[in-house]
N, CA and C atoms of all chains as a GROMACS GRO file, in nm:
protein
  558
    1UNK      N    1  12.201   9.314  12.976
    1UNK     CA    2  12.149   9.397  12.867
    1UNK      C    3  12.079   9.312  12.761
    2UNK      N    4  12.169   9.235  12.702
    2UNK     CA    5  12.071   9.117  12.637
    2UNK      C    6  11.980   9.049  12.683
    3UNK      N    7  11.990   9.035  12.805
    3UNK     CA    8  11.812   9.018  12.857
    3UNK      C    9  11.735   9.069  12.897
    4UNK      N   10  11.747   9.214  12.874
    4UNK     CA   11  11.601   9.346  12.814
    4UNK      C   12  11.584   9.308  12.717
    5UNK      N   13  11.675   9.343  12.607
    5UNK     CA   14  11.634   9.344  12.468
    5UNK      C   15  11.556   9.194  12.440
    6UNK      N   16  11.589   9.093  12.486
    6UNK     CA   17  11.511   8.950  12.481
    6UNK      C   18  11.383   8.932  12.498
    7UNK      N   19  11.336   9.028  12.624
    7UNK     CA   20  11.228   9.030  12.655
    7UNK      C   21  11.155   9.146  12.612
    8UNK      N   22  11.222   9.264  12.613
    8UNK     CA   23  11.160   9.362  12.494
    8UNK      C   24  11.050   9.287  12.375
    9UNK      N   25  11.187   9.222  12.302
    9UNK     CA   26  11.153   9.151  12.152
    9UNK      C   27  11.050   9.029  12.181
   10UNK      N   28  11.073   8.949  12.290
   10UNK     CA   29  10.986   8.827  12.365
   10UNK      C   30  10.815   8.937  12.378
   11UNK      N   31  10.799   9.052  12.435
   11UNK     CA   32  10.715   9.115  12.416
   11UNK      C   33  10.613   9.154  12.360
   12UNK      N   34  10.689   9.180  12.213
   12UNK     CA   35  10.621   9.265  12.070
   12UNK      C   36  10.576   9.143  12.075
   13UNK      N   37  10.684   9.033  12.001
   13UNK     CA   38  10.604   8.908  11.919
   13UNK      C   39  10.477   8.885  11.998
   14UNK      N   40  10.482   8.871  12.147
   14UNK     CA   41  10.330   8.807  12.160
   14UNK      C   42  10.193   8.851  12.131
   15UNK      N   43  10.250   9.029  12.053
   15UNK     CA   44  10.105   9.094  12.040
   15UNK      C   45  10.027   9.023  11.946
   16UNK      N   46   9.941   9.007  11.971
   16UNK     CA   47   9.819   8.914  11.866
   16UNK      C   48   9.882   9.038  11.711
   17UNK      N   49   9.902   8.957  11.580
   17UNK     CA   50   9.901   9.023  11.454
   17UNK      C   51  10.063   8.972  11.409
   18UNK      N   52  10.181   9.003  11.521
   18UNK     CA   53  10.277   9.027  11.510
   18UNK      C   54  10.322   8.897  11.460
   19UNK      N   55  10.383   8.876  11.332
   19UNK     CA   56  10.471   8.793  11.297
   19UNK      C   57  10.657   8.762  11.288
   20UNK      N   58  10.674   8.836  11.314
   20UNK     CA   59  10.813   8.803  11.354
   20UNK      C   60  10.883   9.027  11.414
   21UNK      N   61  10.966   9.001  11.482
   21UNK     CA   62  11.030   9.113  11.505
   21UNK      C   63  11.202   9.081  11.464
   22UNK      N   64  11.238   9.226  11.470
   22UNK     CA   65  11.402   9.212  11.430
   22UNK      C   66  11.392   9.328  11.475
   23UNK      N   67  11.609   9.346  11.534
   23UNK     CA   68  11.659   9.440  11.590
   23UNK      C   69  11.731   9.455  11.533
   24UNK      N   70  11.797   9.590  11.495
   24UNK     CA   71  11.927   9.582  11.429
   24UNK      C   72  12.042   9.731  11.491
   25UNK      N   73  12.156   9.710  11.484
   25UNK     CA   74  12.234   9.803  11.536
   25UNK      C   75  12.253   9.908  11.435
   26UNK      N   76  12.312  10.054  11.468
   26UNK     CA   77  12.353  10.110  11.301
   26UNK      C   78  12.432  10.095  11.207
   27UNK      N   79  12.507  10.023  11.227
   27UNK     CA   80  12.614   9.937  11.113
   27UNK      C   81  12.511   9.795  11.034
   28UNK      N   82  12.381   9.808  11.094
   28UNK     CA   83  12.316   9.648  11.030
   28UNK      C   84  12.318   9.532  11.105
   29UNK      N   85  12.445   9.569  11.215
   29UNK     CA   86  12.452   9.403  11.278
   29UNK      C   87  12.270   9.341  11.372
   30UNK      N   88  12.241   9.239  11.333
   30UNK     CA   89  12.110   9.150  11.392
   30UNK      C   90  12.171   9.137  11.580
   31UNK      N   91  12.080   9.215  11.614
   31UNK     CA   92  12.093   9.228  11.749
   31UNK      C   93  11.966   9.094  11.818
   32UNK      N   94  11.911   9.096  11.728
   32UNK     CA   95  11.787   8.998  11.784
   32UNK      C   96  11.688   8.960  11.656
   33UNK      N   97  11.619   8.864  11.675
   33UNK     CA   98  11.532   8.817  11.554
   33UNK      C   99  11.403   8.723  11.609
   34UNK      N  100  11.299   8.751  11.594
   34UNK     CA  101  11.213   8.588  11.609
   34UNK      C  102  11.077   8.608  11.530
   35UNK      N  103  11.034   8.500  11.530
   35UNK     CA  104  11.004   8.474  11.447
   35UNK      C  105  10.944   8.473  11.279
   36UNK      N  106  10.860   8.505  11.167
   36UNK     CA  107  10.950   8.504  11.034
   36UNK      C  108  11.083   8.588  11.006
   37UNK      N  109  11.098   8.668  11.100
   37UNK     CA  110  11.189   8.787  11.069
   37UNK      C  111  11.356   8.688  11.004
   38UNK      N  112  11.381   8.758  10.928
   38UNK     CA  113  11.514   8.640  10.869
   38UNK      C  114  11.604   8.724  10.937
   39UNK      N  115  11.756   8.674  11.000
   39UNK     CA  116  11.820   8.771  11.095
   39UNK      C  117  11.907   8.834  10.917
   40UNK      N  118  11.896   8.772  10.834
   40UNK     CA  119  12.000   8.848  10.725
   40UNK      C  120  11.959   8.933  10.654
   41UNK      N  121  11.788   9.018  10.705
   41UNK     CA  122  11.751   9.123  10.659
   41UNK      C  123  11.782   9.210  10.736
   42UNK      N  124  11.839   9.234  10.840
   42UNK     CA  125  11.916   9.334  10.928
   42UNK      C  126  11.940   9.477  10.834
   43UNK      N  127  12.078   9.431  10.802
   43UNK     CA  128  12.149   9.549  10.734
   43UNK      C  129  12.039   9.615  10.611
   44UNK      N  130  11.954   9.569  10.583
   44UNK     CA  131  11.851   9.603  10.436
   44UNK      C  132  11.771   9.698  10.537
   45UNK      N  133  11.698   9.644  10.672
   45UNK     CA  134  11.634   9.702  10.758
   45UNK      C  135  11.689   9.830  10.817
   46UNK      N  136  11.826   9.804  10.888
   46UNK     CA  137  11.874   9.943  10.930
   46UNK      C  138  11.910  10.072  10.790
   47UNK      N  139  11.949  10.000  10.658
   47UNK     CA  140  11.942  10.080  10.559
   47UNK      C  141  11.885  10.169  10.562
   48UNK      N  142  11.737  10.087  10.510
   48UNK     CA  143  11.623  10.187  10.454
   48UNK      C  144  11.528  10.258  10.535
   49UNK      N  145  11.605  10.247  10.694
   49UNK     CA  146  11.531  10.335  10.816
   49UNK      C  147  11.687  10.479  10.762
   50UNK      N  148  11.841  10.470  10.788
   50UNK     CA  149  11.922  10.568  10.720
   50UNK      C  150  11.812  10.634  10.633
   51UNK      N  151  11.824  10.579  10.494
   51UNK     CA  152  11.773  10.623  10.372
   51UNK      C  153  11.646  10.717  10.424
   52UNK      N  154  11.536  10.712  10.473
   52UNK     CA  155  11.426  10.730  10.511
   52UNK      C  156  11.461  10.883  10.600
   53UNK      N  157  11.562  10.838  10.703
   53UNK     CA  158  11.550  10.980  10.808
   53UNK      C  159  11.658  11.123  10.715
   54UNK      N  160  11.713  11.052  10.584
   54UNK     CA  161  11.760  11.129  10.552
   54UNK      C  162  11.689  11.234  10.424
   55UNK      N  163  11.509  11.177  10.436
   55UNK     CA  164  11.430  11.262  10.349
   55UNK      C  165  11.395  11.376  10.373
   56UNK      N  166  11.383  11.345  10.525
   56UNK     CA  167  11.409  11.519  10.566
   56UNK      C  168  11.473  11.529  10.697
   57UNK      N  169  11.600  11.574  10.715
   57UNK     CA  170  11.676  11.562  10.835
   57UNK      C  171  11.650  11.615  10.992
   58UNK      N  172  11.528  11.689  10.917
   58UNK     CA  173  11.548  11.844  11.045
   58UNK      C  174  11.460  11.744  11.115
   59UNK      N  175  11.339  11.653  11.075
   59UNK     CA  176  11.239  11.610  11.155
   59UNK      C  177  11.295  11.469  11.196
   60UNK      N  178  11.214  11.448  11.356
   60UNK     CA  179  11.249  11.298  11.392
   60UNK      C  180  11.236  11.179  11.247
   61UNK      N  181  11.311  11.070  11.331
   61UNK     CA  182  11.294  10.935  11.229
   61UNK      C  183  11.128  10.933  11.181
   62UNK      N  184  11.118  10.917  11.073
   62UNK     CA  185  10.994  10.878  11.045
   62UNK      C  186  10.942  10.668  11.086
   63UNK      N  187  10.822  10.651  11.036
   63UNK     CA  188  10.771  10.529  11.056
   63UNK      C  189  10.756  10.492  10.869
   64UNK      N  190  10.873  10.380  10.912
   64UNK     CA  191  10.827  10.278  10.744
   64UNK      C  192  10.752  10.137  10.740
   65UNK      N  193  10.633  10.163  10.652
   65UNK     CA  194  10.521  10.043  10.654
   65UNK      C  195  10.605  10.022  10.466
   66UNK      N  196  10.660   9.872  10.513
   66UNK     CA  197  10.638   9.819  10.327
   66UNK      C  198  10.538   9.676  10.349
   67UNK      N  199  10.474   9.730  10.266
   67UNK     CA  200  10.327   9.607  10.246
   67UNK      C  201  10.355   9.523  10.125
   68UNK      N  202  10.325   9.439  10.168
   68UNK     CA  203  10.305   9.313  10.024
   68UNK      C  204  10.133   9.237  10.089
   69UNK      N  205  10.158   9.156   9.940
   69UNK     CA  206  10.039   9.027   9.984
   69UNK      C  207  10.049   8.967  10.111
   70UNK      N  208  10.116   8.917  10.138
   70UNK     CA  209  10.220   8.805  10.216
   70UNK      C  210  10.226   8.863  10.341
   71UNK      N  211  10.221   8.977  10.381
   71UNK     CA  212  10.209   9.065  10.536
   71UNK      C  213  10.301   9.204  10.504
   72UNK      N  214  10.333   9.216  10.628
   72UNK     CA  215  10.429   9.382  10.606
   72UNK      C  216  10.500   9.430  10.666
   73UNK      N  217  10.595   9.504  10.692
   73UNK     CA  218  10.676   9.543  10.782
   73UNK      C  219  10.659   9.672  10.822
   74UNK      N  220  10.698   9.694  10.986
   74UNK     CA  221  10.707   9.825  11.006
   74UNK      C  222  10.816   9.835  11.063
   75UNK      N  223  10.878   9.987  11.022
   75UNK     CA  224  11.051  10.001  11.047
   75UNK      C  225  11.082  10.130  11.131
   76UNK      N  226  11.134  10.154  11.247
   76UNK     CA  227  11.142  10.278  11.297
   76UNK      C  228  11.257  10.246  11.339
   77UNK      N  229  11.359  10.388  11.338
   77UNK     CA  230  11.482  10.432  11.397
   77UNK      C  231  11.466  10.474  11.513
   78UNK      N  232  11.505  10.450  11.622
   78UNK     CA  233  11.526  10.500  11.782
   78UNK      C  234  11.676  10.476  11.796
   79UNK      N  235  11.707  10.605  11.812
   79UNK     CA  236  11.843  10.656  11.870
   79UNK      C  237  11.989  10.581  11.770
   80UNK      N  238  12.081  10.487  11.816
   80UNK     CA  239  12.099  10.401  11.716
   80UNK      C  240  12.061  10.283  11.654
   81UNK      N  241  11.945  10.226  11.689
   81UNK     CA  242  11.914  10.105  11.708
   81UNK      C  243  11.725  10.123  11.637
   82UNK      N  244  11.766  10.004  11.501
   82UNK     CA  245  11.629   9.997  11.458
   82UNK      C  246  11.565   9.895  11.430
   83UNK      N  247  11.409   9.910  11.484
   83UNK     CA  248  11.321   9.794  11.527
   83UNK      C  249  11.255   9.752  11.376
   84UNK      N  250  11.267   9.640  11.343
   84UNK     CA  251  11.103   9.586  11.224
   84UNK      C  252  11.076   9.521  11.296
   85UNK      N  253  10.920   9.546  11.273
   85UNK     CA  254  10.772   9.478  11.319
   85UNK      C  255  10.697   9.369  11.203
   86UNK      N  256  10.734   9.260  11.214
   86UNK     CA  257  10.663   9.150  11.083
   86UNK      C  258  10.505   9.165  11.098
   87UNK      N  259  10.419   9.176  11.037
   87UNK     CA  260  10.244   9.180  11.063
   87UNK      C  261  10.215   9.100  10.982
   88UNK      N  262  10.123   8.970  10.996
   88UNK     CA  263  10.054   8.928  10.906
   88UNK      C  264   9.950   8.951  10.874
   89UNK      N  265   9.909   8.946  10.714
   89UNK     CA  266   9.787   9.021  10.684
   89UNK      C  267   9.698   8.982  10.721
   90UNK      N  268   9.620   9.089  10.747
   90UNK     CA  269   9.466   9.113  10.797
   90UNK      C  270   9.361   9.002  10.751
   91UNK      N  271  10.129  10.877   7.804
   91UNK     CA  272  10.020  10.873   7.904
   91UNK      C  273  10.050  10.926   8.021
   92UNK      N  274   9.968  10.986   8.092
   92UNK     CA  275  10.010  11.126   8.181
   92UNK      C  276   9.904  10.999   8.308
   93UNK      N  277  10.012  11.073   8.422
   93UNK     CA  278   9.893  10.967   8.519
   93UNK      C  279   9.848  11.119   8.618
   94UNK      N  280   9.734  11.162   8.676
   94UNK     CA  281   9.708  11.238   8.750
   94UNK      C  282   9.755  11.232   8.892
   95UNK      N  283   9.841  11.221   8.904
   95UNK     CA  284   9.874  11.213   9.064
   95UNK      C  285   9.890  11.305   9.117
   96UNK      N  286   9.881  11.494   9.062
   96UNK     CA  287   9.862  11.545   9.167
   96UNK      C  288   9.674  11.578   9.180
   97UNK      N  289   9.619  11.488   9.109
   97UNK     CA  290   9.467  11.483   9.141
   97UNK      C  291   9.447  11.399   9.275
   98UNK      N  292   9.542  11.359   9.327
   98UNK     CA  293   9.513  11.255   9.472
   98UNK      C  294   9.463  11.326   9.568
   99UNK      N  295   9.358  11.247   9.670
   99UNK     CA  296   9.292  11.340   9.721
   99UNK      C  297   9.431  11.392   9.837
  100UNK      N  298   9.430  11.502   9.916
  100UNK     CA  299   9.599  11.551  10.002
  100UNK      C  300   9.687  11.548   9.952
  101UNK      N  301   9.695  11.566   9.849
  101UNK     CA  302   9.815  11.541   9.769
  101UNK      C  303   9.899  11.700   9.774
  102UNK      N  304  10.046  11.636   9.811
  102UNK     CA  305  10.113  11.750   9.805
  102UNK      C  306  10.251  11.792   9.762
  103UNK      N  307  10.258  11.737   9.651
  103UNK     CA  308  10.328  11.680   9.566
  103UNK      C  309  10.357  11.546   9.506
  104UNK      N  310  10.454  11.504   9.392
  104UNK     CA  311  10.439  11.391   9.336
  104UNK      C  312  10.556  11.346   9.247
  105UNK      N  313  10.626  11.278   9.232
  105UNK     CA  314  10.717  11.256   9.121
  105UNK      C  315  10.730  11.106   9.057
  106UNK      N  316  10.756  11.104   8.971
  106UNK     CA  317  10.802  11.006   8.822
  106UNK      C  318  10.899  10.972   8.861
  107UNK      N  319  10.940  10.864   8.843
  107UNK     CA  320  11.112  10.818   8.811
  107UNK      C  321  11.118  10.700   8.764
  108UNK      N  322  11.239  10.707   8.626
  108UNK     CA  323  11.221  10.606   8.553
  108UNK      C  324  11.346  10.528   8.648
  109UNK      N  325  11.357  10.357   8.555
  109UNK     CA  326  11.442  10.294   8.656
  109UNK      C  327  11.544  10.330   8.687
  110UNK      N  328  11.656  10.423   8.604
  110UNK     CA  329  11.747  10.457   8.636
  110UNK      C  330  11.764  10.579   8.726
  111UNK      N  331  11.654  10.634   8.810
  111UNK     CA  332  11.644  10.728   8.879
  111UNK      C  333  11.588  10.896   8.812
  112UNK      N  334  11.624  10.895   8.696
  112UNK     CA  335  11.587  10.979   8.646
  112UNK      C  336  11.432  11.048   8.639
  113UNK      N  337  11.422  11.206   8.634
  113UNK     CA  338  11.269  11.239   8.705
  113UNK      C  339  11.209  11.249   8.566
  114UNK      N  340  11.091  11.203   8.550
  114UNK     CA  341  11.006  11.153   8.457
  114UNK      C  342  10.931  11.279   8.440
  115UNK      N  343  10.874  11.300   8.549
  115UNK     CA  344  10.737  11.411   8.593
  115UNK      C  345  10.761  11.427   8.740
  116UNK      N  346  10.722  11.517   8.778
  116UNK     CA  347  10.727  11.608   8.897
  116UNK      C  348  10.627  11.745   8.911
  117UNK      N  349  10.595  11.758   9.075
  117UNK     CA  350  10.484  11.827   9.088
  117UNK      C  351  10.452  11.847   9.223
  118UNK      N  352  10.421  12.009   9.268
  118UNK     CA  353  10.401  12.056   9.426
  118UNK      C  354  10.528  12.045   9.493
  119UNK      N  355  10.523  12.005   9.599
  119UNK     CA  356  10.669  11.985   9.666
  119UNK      C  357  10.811  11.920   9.645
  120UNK      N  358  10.763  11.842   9.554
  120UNK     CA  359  10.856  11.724   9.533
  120UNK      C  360  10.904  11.808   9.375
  121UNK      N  361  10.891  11.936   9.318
  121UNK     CA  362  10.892  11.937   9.194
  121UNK      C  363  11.077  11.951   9.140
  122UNK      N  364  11.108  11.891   9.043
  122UNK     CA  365  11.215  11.866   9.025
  122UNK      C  366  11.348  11.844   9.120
  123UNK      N  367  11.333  11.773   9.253
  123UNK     CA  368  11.379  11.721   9.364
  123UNK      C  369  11.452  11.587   9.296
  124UNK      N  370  11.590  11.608   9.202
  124UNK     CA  371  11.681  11.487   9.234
  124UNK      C  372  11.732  11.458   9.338
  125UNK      N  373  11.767  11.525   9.427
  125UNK     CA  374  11.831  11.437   9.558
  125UNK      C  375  11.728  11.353   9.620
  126UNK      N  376  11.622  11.411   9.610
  126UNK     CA  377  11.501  11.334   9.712
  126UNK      C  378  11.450  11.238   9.642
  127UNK      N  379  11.490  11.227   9.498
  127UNK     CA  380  11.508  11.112   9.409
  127UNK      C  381  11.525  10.961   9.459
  128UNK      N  382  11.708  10.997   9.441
  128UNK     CA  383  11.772  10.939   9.482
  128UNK      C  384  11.747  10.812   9.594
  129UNK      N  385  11.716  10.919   9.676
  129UNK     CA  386  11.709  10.851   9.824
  129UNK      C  387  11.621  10.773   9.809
  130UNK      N  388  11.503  10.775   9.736
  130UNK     CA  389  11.390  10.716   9.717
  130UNK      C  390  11.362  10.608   9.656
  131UNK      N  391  11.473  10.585   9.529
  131UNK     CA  392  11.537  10.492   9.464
  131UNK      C  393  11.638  10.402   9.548
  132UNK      N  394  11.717  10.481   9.621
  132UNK     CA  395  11.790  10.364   9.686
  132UNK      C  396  11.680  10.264   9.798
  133UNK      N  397  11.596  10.314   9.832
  133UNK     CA  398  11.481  10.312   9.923
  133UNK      C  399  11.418  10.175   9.871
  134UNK      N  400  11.382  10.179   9.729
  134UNK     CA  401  11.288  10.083   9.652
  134UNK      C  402  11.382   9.927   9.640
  135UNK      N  403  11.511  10.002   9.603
  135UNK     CA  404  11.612   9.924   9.594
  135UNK      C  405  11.642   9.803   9.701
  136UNK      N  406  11.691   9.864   9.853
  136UNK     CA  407  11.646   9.776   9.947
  136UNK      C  408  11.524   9.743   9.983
  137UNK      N  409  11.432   9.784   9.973
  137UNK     CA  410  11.304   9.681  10.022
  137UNK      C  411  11.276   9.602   9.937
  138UNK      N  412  11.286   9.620   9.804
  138UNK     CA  413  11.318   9.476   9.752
  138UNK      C  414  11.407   9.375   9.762
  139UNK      N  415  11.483   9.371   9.881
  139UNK     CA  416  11.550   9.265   9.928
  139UNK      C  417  11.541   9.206  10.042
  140UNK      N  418  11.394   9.249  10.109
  140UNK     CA  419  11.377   9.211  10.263
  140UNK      C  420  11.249   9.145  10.227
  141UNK      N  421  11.241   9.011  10.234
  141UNK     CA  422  11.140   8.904  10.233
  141UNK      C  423  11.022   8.946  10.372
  142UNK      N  424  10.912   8.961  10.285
  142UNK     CA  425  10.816   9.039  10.386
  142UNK      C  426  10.748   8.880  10.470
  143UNK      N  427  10.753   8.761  10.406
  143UNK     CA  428  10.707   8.618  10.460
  143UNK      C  429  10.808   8.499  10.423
  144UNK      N  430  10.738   8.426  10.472
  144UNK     CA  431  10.868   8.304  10.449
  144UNK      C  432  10.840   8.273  10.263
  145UNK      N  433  10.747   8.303  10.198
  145UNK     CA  434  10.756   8.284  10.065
  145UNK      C  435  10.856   8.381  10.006
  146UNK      N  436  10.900   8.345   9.904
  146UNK     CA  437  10.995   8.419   9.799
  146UNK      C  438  10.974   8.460   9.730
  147UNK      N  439  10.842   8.423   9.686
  147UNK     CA  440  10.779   8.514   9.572
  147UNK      C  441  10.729   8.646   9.608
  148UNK      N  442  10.677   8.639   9.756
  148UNK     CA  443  10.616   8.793   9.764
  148UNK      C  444  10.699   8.916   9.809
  149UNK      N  445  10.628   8.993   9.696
  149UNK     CA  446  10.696   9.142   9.684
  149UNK      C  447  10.635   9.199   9.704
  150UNK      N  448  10.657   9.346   9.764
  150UNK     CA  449  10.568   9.424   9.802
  150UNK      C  450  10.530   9.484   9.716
  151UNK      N  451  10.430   9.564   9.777
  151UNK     CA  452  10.322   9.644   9.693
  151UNK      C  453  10.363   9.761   9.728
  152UNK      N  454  10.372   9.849   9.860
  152UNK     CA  455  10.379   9.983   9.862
  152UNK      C  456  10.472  10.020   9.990
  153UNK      N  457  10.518  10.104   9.980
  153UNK     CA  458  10.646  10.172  10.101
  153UNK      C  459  10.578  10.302  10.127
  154UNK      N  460  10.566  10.310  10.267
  154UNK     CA  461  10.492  10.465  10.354
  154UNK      C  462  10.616  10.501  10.444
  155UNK      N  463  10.597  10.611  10.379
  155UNK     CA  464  10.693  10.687  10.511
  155UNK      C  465  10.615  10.781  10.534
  156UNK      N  466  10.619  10.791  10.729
  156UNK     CA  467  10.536  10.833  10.770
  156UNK      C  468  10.577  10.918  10.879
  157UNK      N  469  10.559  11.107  10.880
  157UNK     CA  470  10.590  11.173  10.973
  157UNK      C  471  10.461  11.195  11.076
  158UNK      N  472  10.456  11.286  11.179
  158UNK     CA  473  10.353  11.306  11.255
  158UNK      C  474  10.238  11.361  11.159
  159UNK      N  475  10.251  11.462  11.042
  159UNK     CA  476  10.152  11.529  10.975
  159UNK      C  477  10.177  11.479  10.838
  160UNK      N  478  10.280  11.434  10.781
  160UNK     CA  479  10.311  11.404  10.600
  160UNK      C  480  10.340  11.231  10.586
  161UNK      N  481  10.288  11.198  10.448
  161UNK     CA  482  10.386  11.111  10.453
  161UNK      C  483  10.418  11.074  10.297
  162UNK      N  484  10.483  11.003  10.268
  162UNK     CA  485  10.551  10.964  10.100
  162UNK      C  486  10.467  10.823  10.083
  163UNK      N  487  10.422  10.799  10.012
  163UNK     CA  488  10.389  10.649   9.968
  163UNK      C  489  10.435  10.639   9.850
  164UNK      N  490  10.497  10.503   9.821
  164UNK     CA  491  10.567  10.488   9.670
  164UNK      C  492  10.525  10.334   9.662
  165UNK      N  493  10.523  10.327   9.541
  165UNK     CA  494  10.464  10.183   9.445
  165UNK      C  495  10.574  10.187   9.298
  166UNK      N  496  10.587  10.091   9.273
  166UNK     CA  497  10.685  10.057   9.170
  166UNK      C  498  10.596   9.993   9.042
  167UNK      N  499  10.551  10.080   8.917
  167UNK     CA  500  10.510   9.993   8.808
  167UNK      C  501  10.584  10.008   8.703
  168UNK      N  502  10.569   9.914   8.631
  168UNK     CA  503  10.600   9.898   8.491
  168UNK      C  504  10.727  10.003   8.492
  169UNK      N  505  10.844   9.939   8.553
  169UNK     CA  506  10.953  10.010   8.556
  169UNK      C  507  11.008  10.154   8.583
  170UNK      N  508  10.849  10.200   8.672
  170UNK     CA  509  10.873  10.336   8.712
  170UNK      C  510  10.841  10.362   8.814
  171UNK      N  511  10.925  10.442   8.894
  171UNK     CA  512  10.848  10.434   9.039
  171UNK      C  513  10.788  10.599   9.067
  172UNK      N  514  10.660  10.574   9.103
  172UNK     CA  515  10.590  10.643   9.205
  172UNK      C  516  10.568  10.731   9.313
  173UNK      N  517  10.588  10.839   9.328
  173UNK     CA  518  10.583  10.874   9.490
  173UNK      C  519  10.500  10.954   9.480
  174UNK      N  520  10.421  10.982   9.600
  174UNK     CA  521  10.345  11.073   9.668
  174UNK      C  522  10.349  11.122   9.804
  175UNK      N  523  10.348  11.261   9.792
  175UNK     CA  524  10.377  11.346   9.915
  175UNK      C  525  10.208  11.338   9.956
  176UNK      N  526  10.161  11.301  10.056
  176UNK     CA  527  10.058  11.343  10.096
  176UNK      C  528  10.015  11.388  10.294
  177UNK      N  529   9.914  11.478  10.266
  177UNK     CA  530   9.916  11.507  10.440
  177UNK      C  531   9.914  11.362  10.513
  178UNK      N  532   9.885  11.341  10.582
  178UNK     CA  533   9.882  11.232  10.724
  178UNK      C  534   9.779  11.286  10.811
  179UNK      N  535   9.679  11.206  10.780
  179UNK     CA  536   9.546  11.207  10.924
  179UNK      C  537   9.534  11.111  10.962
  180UNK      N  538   9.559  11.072  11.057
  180UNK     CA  539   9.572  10.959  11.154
  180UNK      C  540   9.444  10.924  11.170
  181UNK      N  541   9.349  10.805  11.188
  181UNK     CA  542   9.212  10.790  11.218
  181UNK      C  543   9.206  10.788  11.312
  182UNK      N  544   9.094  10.789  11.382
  182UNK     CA  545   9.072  10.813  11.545
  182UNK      C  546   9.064  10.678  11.574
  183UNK      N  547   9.108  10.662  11.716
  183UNK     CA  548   9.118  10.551  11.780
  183UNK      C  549   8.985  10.471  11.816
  184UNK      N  550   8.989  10.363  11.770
  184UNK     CA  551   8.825  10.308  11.814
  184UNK      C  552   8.850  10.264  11.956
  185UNK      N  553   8.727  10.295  12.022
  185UNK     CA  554   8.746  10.296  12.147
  185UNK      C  555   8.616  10.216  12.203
  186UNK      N  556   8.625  10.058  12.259
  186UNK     CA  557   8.521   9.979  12.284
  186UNK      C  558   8.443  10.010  12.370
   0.00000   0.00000   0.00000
């Protein structure tokens, strides 16, 4: 099983843009991390995907983009388990 | 000073909140919505603790939440945060 998710995550990163990916379980625990992704933003990550699906319950997880200077993240909930996408800027 | 935010273009609702969560201004969908406050505040709260690069200084600029047709964008100034309800049009796919 950990070597889907390895190569899953081995996957994303190689898309040209992608700067680091992270996995996280629904309690927060860092299921996977590479590169900038810090594994101790986990629990902040699975948070504010919670926080997010609870803006409106009735509809699927939504998609969270937080942008800075510096690049951006994208955050989606699937089932229990939620993915950030690191992007460096354009 | 009044900011026009439900002049945004799709705009479909909008709310104020000062730092302590409290609703400032409100408007369209979002109009006097403390719970959806809340959530929104705790929201600002953690993403300011997830380092978007290996620098420490950078903070973000803006949080999208994004359904198939709506989405919320929020920005944090001068100790007040922001939101906007607006539709979601996806751009068309460029296709080489």
């Amino acid at each position: 099983m950990e070597r889907n998710l390895d190569k899953h995550l081995d996957d994303t990163f190689r898309v040209p843009g992608v700067a680091g990916v992270i996995c996280a379980d629904e309690h927060g625990f860092c299921l996977g991390a590479k590169g900038v992704a810090n594994r101790e933003s986990s629990g902040h990550i699975a948070n504010i995907a919670d926080s997010a699906s609870k803006l409106n319950p009735s509809l699927p997880n939504p998609v969270i983009s937080i942008e800075g200077e510096g690049g951006s993240i994208l955050i989606k909930k699937e089932d229990n388990i939620t993915m950030g996408i690191y992007k460096a800027p354009n | 000073m009044t900011v026009p935010l439900d002049r945004i273009p799709d705009s479909l609702g909008y709310l104020v909140l000062a730092d302590d969560g409290a609703v400032i201004n409100s408007g369209g969908d979002l109009e006097n919505n403390e719970d959806i406050a809340k959530l929104f505040l705790q929201m600002v709260h953690t993403a300011s603790r997830i380092p978007l690069s290996s620098s420490k200084k950078d903070k973000y600029r803006k949080i999208s939440v994004v359904w198939d047709n709506f989405m919320y964008v929020i920005t944090v100034s001068q100790h007040k945060v922001f939101i906007s309800k607006r539709k979601y049009i996806p751009p068309d796919p460029v296709t080489a």
